[in-house]
DSSP file (Angstrom, degrees, kcal/mol; ACC not computed):
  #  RESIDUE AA STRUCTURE BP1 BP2  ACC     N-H-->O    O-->H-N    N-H-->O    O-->H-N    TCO  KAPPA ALPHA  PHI   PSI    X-CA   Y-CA   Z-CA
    1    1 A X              0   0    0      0, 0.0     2,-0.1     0, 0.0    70,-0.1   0.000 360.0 360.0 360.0 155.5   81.1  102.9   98.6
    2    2 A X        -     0   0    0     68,-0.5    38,-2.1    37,-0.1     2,-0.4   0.729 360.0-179.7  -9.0 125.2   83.1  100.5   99.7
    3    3 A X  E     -aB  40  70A   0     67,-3.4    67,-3.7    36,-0.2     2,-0.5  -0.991   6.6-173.6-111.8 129.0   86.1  101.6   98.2
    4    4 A X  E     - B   0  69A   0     36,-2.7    38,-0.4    -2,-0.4     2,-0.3  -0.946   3.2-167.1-116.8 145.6   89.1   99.4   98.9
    5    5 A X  E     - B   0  68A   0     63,-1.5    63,-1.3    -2,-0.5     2,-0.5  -0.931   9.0-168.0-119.4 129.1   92.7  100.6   97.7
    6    6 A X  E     -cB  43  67A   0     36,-1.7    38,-3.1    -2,-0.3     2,-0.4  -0.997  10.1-169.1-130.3 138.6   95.6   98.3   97.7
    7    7 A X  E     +cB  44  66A   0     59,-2.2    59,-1.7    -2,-0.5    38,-0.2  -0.990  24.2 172.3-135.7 125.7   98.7  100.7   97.0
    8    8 A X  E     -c   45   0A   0     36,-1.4    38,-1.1    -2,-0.4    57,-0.1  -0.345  48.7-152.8-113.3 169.4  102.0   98.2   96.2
    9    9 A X  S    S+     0   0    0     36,-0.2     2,-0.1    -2,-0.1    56,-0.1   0.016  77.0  87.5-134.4 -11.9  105.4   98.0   95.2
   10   10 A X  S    S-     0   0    0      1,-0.1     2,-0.3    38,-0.0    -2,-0.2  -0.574  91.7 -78.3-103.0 174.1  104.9   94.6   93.9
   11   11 A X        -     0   0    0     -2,-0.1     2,-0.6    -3,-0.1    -1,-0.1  -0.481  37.7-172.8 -53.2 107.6  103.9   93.5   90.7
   12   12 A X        -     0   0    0     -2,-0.3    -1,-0.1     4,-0.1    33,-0.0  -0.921   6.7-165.6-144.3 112.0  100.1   93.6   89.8
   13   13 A X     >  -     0   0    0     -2,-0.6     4,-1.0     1,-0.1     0, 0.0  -0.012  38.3-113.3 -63.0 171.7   99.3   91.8   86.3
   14   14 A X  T  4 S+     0   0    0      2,-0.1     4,-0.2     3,-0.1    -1,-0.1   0.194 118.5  65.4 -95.6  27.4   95.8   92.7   85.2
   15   15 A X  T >> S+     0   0    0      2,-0.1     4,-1.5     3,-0.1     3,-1.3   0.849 107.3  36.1 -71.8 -68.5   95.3   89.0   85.8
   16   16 A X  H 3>>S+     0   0    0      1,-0.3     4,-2.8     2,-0.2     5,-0.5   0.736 110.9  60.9 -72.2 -14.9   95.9   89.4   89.2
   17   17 A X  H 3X5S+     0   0    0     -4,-1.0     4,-0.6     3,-0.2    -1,-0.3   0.864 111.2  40.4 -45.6 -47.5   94.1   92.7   89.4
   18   18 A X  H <>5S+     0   0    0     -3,-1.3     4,-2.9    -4,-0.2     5,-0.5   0.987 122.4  48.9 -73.4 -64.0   90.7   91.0   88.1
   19   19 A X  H  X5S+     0   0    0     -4,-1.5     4,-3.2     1,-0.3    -2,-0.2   0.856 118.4  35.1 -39.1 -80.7   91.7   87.7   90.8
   20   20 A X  H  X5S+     0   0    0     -4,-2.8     4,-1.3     1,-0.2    -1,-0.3   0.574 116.1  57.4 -76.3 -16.2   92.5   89.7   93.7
   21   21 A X  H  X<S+     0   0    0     -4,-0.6     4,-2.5    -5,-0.5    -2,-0.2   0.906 109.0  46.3 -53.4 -46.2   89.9   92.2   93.1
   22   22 A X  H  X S+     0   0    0     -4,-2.9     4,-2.7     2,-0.2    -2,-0.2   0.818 107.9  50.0 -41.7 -60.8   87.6   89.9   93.0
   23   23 A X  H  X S+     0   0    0     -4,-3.2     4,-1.3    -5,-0.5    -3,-0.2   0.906 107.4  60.3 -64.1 -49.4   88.6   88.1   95.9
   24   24 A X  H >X S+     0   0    0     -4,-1.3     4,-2.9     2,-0.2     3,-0.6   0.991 109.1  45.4 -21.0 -81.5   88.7   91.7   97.9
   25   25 A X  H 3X S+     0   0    0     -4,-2.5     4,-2.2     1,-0.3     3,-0.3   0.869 111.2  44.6 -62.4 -43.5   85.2   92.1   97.2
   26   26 A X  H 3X S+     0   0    0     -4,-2.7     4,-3.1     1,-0.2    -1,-0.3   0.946 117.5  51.0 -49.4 -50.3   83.7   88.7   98.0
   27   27 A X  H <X S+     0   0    0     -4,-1.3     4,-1.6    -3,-0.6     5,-0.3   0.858 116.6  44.2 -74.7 -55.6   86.1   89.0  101.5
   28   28 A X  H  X S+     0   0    0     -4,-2.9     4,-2.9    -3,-0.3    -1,-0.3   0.942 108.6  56.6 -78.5 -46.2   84.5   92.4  101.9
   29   29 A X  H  X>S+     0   0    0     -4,-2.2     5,-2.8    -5,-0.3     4,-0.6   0.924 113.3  35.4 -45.6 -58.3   81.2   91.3  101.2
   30   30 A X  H  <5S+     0   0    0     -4,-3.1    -1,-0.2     1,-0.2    -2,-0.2   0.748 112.3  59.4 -82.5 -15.3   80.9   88.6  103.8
   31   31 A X  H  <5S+     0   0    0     -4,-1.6    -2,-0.2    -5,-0.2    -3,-0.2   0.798 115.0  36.6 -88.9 -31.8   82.9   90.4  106.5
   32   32 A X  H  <5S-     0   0    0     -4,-2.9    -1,-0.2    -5,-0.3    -2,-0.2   0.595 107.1-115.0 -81.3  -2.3   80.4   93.2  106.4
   33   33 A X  T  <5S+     0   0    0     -4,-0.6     2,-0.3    -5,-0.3    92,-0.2   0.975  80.7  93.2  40.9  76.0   77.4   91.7  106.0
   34   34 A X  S   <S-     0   0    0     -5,-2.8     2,-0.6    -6,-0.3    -1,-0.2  -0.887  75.0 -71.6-147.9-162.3   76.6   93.3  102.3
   35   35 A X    >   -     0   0    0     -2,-0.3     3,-2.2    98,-0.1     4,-0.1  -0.838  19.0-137.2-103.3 137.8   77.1   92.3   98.9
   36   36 A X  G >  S+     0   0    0     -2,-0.6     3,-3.3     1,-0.3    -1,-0.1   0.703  98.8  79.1  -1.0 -61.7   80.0   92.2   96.8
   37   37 A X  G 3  S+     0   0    0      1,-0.3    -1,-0.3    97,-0.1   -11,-0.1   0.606  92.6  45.7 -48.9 -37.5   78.2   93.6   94.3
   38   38 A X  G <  S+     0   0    0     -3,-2.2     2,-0.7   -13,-0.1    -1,-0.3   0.449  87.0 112.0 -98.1  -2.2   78.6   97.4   95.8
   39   39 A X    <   -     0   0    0     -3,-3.3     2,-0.6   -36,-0.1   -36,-0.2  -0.596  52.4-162.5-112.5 117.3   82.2   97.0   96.5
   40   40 A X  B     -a    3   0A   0    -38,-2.1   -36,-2.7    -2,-0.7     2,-0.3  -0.598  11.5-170.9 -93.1 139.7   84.7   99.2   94.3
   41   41 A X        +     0   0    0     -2,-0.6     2,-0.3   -38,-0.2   -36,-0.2  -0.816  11.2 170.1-111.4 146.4   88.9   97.7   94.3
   42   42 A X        -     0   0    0    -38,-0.4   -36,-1.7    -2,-0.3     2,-0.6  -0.832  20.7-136.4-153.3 140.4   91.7   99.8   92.8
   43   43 A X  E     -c    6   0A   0     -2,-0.3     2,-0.4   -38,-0.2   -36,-0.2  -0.895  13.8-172.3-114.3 132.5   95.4   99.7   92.7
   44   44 A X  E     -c    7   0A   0    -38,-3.1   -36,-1.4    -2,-0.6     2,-0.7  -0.708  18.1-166.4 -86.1 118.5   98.0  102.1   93.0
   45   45 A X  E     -c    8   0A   0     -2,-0.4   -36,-0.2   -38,-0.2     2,-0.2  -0.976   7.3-161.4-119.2 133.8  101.2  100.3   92.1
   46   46 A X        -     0   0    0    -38,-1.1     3,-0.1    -2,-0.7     5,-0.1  -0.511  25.7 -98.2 -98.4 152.7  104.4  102.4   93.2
   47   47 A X    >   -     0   0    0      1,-0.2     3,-1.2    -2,-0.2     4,-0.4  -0.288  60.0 -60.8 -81.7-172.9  107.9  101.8   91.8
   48   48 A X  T 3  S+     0   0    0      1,-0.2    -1,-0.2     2,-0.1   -38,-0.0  -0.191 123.7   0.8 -59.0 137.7  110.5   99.8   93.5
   49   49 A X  T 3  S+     0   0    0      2,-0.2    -1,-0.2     1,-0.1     3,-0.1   0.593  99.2 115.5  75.9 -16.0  111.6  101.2   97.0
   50   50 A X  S <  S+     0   0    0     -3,-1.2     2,-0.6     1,-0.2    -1,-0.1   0.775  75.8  37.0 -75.8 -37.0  108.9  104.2   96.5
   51   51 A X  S    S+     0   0    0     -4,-0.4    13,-1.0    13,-0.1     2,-0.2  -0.875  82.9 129.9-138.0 130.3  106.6  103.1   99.6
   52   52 A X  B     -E   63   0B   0     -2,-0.6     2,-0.4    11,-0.2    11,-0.2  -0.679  49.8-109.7-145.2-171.2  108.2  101.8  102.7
   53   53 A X    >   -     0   0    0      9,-0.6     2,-2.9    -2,-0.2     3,-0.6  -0.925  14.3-141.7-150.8  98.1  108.5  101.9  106.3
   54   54 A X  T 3   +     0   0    0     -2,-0.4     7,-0.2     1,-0.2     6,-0.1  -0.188  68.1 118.4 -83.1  54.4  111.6  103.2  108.3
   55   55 A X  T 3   +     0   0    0     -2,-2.9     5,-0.2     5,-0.2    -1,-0.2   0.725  50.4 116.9 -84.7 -31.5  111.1  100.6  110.7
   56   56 A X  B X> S-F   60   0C   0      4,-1.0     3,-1.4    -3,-0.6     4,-0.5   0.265  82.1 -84.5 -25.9 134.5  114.7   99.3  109.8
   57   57 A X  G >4 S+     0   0    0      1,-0.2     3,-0.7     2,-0.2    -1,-0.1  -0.403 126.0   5.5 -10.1 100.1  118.0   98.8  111.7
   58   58 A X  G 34 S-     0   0    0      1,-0.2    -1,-0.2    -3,-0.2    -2,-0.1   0.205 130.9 -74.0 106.0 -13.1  119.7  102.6  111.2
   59   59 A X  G <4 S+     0   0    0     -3,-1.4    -3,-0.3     1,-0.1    -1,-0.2   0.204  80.9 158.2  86.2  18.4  116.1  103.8  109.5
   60   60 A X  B <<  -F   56   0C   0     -3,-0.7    -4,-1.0    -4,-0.5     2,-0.3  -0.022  45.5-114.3 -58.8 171.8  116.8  102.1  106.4
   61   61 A X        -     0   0    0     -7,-0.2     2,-0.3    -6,-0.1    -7,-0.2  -0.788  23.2-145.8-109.4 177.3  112.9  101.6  104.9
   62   62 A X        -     0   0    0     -9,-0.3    -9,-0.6    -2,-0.3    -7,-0.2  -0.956  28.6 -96.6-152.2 102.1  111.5   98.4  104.5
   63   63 A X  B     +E   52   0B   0     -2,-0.3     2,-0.3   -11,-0.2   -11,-0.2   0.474  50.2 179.5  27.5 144.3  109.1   97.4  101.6
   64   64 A X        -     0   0    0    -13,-1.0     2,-0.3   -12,-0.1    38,-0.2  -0.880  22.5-144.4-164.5 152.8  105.2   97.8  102.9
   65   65 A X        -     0   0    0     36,-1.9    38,-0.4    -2,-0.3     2,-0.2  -0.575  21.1-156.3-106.3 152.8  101.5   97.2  101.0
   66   66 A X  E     -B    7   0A   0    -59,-1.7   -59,-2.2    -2,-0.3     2,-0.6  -0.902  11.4-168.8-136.1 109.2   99.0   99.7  102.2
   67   67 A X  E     -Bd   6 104A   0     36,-2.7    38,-1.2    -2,-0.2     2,-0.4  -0.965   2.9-169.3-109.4 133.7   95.2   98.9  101.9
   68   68 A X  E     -Bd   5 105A   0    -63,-1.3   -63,-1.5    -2,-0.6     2,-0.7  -0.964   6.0-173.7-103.6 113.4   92.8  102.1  102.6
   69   69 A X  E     -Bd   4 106A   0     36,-3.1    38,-3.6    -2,-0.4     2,-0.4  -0.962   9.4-158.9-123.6 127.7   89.2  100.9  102.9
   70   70 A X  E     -Bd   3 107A   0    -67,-3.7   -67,-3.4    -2,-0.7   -68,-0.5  -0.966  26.0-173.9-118.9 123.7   86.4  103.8  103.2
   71   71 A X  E     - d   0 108A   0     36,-1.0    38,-1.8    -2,-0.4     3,-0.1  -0.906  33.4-100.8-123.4 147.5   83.3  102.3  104.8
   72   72 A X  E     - d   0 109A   0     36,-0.2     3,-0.3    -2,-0.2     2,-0.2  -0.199  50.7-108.7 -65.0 152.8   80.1  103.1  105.6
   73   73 A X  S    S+     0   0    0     36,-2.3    51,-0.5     1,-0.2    38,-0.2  -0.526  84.3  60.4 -64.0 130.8   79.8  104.0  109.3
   74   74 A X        +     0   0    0      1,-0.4     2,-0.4    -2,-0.2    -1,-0.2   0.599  56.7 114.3 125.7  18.6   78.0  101.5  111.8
   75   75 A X  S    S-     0   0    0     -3,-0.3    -1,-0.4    50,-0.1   -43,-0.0  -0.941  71.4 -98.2-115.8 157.4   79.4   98.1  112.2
   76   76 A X    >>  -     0   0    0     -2,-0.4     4,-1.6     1,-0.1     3,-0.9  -0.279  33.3-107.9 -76.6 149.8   81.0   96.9  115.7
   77   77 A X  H 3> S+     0   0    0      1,-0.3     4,-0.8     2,-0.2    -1,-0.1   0.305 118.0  64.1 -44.8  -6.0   85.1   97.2  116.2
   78   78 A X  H 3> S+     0   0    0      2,-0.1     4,-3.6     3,-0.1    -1,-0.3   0.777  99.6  42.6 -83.5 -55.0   84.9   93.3  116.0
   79   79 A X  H <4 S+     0   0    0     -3,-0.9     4,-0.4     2,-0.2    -2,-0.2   0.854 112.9  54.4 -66.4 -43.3   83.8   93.1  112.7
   80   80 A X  H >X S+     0   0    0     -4,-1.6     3,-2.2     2,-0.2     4,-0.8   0.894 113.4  56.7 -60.5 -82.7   86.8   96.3  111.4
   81   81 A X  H 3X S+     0   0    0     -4,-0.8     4,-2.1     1,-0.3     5,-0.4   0.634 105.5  39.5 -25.5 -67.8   89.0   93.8  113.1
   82   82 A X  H 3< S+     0   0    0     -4,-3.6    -1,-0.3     2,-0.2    -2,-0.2   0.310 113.6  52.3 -88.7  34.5   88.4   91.0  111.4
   83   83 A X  H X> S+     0   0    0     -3,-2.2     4,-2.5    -4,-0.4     3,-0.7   0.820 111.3  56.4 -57.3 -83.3   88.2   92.8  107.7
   84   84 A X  H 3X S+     0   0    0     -4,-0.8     4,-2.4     1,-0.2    -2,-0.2   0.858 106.4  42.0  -2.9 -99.8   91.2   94.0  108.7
   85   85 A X  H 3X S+     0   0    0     -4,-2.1     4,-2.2     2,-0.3    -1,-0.2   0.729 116.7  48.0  -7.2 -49.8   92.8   90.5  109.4
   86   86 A X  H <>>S+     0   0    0     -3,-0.7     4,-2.4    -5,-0.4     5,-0.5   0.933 111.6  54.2 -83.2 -61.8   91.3   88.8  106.2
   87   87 A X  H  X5S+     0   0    0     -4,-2.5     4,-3.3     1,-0.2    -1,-0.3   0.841 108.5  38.6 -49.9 -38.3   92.4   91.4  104.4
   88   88 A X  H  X5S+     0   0    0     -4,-2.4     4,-0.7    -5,-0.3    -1,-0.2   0.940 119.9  56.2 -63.9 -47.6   96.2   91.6  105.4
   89   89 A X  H  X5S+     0   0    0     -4,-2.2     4,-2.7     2,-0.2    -2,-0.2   0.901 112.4  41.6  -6.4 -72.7   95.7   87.4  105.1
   90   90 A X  H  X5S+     0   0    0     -4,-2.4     4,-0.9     1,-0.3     5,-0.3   0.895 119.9  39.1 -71.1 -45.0   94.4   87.8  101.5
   91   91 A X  H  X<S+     0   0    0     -4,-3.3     4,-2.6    -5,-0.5     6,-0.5   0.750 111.4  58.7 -86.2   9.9   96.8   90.4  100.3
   92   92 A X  H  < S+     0   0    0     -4,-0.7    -2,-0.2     1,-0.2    -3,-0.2   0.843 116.4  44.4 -93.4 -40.3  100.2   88.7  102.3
   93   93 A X  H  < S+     0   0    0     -4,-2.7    -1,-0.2     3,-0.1    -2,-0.2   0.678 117.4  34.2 -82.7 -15.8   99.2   85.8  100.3
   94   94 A X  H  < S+     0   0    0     -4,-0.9    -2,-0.2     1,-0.1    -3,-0.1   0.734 124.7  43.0 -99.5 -33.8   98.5   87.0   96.8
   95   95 A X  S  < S-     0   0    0     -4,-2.6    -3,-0.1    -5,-0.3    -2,-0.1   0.404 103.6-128.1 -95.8  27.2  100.9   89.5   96.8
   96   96 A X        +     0   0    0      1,-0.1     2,-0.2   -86,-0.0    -4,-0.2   0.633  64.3 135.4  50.6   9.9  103.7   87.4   98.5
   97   97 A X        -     0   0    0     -6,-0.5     2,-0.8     2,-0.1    -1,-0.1  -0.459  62.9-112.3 -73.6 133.0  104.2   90.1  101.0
   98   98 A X    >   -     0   0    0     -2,-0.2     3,-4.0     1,-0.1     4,-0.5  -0.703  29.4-104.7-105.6 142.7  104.5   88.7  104.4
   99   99 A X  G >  S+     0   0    0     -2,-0.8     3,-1.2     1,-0.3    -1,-0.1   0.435 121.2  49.9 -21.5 -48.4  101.5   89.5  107.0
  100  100 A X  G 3  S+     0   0    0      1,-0.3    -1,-0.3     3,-0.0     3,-0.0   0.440 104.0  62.0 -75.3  -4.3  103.6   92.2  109.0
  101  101 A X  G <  S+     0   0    0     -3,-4.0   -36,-1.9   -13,-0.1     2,-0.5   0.366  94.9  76.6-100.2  -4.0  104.6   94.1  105.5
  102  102 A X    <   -     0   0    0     -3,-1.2     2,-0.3    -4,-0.5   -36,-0.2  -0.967  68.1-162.8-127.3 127.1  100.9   94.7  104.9
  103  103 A X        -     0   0    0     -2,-0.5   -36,-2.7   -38,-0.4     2,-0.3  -0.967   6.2-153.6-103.2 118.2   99.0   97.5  106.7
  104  104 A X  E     +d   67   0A   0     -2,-0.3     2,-0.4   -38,-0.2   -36,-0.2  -0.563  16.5 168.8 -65.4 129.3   95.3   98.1  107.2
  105  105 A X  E     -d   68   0A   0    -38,-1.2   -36,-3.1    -2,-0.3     2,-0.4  -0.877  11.1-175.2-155.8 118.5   93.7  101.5  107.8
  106  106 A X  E     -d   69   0A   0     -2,-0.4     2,-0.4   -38,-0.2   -36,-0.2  -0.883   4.7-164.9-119.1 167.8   89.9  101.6  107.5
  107  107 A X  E     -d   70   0A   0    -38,-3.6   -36,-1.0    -2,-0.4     2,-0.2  -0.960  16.7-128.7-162.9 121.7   88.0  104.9  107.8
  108  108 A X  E     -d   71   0A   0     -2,-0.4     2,-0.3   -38,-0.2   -36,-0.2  -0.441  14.3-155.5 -69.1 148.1   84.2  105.1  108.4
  109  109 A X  E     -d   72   0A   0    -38,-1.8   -36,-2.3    -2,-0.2     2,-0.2  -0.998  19.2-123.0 -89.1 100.2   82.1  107.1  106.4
  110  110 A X    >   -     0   0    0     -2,-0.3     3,-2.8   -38,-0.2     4,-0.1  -0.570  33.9-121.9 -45.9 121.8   78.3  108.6  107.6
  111  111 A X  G >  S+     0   0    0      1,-0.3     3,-3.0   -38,-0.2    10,-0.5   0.815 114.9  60.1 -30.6 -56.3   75.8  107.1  104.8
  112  112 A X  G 3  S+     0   0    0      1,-0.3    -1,-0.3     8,-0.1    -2,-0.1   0.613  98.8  50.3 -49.2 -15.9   75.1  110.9  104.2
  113  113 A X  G <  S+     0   0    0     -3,-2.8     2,-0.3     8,-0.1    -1,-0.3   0.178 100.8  79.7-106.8  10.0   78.9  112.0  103.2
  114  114 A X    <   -     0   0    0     -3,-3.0     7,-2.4     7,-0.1     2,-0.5  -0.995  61.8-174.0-130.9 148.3   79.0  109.0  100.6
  115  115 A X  E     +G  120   0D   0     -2,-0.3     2,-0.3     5,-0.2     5,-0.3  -0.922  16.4 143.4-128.3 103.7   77.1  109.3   96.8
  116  116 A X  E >   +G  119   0D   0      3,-2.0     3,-1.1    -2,-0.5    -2,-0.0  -0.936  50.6  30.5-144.8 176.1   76.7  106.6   94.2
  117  117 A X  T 3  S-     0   0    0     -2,-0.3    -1,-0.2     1,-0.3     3,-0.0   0.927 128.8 -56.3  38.6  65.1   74.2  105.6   91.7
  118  118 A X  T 3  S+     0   0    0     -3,-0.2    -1,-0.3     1,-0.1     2,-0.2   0.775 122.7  42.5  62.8  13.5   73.0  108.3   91.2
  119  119 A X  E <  S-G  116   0D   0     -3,-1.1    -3,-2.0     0, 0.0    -1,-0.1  -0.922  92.8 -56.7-180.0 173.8   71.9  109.4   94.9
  120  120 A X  E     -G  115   0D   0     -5,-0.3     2,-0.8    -2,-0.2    -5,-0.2   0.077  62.1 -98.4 -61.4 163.4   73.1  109.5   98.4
  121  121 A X        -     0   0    0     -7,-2.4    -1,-0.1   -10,-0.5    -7,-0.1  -0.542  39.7-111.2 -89.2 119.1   74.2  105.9  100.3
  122  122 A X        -     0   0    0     -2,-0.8     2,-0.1   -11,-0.1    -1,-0.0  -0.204  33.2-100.9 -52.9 161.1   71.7  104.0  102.7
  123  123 A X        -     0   0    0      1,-0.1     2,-0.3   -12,-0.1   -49,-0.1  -0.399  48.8-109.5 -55.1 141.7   72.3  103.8  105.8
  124  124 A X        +     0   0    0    -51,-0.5     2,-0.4    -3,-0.1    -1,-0.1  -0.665  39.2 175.9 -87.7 145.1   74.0   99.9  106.6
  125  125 A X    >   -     0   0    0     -2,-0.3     3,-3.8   -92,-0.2   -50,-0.1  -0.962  41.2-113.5-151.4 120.6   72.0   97.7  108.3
  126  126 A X  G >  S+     0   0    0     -2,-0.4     3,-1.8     1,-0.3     4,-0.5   0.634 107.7  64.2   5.6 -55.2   72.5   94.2  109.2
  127  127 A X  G >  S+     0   0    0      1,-0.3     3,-1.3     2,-0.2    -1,-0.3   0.757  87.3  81.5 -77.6   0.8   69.7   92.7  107.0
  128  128 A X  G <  S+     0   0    0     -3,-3.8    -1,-0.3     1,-0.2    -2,-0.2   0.815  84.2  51.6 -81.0  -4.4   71.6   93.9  104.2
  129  129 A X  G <  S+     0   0    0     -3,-1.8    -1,-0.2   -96,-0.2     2,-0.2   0.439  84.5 117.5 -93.2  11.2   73.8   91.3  104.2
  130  130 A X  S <  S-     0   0    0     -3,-1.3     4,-0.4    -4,-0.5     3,-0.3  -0.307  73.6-114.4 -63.9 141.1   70.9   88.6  104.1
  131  131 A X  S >  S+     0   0    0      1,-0.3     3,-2.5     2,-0.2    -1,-0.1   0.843 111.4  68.4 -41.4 -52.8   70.7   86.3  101.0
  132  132 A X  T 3  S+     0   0    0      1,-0.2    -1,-0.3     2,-0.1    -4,-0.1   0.919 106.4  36.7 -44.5 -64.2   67.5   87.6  100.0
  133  133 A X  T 3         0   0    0     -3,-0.3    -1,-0.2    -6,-0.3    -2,-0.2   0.320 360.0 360.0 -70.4  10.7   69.1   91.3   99.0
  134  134 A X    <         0   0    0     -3,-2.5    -1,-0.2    -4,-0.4    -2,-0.1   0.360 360.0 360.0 -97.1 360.0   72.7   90.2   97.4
């Protein structure tokens, strides 16, 4: 936990996979106040035309990026916002997708309901994004 998901139709090298993973996690890292370090990226890439949005003229569907980020529970609606933001920013630009083609959906987690390393997830707290603990 974090887990961020970027589920595509466009092309994603395993250049940009390492790039924009990367970039994810740092992005995630400072907008939540944690480290990087904890943050797991994957992508679902879809064929052409496979995930869209029947926003169109007539319903026709319309090309769309989806990122799913499952987060620990307990930071303010300010802070989702802007995670949100960077993140639509960050992929609109890497994936050439333009801002209104890329959709956010984040979904809290209770510490208790998430398990890695080997044991349940701390609770999040503020100091954890202090220098001293990245």
């Amino acid at each position: 936990m974090p887990f961020v998901q970027v589920h595509t139709a466009r092309p994603v090298s395993p250049e940009l996979q390492r790039t924009l993973g990367a970039a994810l996690a740092r992005l995630y890292g400072e907008r939540m106040q944690t480290t990087h370090r904890i943050v797991n990226v994957g992508f679902l890439q879809y064929a052409a035309g496979a995930l869209a949005r029947y926003d169109e003229t007539g319903d026709a569907p319309r090309e769309m990026t989806v990122v799913t980020c499952d987060v620990r529970a307990g930071r303010p609606p300010e802070t989702l916002e802007a995670l949100g933001r960077a993140i639509t920013s960050l992929c609109s630009r890497e994936l050439s997708v333009p801002d209104a083609r890329v959709a956010v959906y984040i979904t809290e987690h209770a510490a208790h309901h998430i398990y890695r390393d080997g044991g349940r997830a701390p609770e999040w707290s503020p100091e954890e994004g202090s220098p001293r603990l990245r």
